[in-house]
N, C-alpha and C positions, 0 to 999 in steps of 0.2 A: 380502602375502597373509596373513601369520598377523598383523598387527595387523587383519585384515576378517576371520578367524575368531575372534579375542577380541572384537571389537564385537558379534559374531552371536550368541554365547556368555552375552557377559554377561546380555543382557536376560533368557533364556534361567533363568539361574540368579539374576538376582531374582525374577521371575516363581517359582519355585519354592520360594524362599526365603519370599518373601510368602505363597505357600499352603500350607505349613509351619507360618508363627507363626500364620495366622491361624486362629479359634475360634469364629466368628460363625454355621455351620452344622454343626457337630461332631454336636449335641445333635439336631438332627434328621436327622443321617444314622446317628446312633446309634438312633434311635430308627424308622426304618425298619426294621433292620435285625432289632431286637429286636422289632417289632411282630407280625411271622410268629407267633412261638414264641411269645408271651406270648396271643394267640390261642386257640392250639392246646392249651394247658394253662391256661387259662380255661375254654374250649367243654370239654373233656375233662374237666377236673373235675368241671362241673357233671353231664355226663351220667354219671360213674361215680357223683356222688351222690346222682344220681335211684336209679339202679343197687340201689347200698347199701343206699336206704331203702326202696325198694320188698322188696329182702330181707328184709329185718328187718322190717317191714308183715304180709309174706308170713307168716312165722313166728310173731308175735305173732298174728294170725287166723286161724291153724290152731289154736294151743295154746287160744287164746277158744274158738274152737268146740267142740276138746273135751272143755275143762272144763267148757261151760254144759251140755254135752250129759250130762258123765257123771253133773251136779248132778240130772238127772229121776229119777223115780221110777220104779217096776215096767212102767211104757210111753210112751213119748215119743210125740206123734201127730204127722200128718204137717204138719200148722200150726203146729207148736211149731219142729219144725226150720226152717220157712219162717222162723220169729221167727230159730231163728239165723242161718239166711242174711242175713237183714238185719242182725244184728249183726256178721258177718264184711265184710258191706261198708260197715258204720261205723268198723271200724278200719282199712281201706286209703286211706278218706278222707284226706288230698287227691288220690290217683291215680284214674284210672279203677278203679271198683269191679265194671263189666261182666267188665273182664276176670281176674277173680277166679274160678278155678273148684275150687268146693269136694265134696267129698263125705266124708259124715258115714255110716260104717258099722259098726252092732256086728259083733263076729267073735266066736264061740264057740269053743273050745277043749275037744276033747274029751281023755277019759279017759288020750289015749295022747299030747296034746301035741299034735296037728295041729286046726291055726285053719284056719273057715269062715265063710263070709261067712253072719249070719243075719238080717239085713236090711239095706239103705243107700238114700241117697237125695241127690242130686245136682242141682247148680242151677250155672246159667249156662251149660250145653252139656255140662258136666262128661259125664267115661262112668261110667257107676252100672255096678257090677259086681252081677253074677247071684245069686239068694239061691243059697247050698251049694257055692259056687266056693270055691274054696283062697283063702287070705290070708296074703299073706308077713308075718310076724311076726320082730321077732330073737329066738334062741334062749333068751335071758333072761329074754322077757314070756311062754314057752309054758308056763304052771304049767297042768298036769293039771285039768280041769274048772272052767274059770276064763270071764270074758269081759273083754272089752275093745272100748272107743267108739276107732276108728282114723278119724281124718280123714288125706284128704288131698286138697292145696290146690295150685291151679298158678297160674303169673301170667306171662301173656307179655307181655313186657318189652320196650318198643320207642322207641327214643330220642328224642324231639320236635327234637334239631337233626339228630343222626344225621352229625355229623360226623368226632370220632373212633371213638365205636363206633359199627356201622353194622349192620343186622340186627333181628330181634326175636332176645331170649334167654327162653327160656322155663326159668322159676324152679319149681322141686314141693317141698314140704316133706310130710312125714308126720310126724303127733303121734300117741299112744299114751295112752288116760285108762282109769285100772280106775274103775268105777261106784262111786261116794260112798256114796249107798243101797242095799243090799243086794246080791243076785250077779250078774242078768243085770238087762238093760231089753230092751224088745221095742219094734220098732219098723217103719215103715212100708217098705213094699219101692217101689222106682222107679217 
């Protein structure tokens, strides 16, 4: 009986011996294996660096806008800011530039340091705030009888694979420009 369990045995452990030394499918069951993850941080990368540049897009087209803005003279009309809008969505180029939602508005700043909205004017759905509404400023830009071109920019952000991140993120920046030419500009209301 146990020389018919050593004969049962052996094949048994050539058989595992042979699929031990052998090498012939290592490399693609390695590479199953590894296929998942290398996926997952492919697809992910790419959408965090849609992500990214869409940010930095966002940013840079806020600060364009209002620095062209704060470049006008004693009145900006309301075709002129139309011209920036179209320059805010030549720098979000290659993204969708629809979803770019900008608003370009002076805030006046009175005597005692409280900002007011004195004109704005908003494109692609954006919400245009009310002429004489309050403007949150930081404490730093409220100098006493002053103005200031405040844009702000939104950009909702929505993944073309939507694999690892999954959702729209919607992105806002705010820029701050003191006017280049003289104290205030006046400009068109919504």
């Amino acid at each position: 009986m146990r020389a018919a369990l050593v004969n049962a045995v052996r094949p048994t452990r050539s058989l595992l011996a042979r699929f031990r030394a052998a090498r012939s499918g290592l490399a693609a069951l390695e590479f199953a294996l590894i296929l998942p993850m290398m996926l997952v941080l492919y697809v992910g990368g790419v959408e965090v660096n849609d992500a990214i540049s869409i940010r930095r897009k966002l940013n840079h087209a806020a600060s364009t806008l209002a620095d062209l803005a704060a470049q006008s003279n004693a009145t900006v009309t309301s075709a002129a800011i139309t011209d920036l809008f179209y320059a805010g969505n030549a720098v979000m180029r290659p993204y969708d530039s629809a979803k770019l939602k900008p608003v370009i508005a002076g805030v006046t700043i009175d005597d005692k340091g409280k900002a007011t909205i004195a004109w704005a004017k908003s494109a692609n759905g954006a919400a245009c705030p009310a002429k004489g509404s309050a403007a949150s400023i930081p404490a730093s830009l409220a100098t006493p009888n002053s103005f200031l071109i405040m844009v702000d920019a939104s950009y909702a952000f929505t993944p073309k694979i939507g694999y690892v991140l999954t959702g729209t993120y919607n992105m806002d920046e705010r820029v701050y420009q003191q006017p280049r030419i003289g104290k205030a500009i006046s400009g068109p209301d919504c």
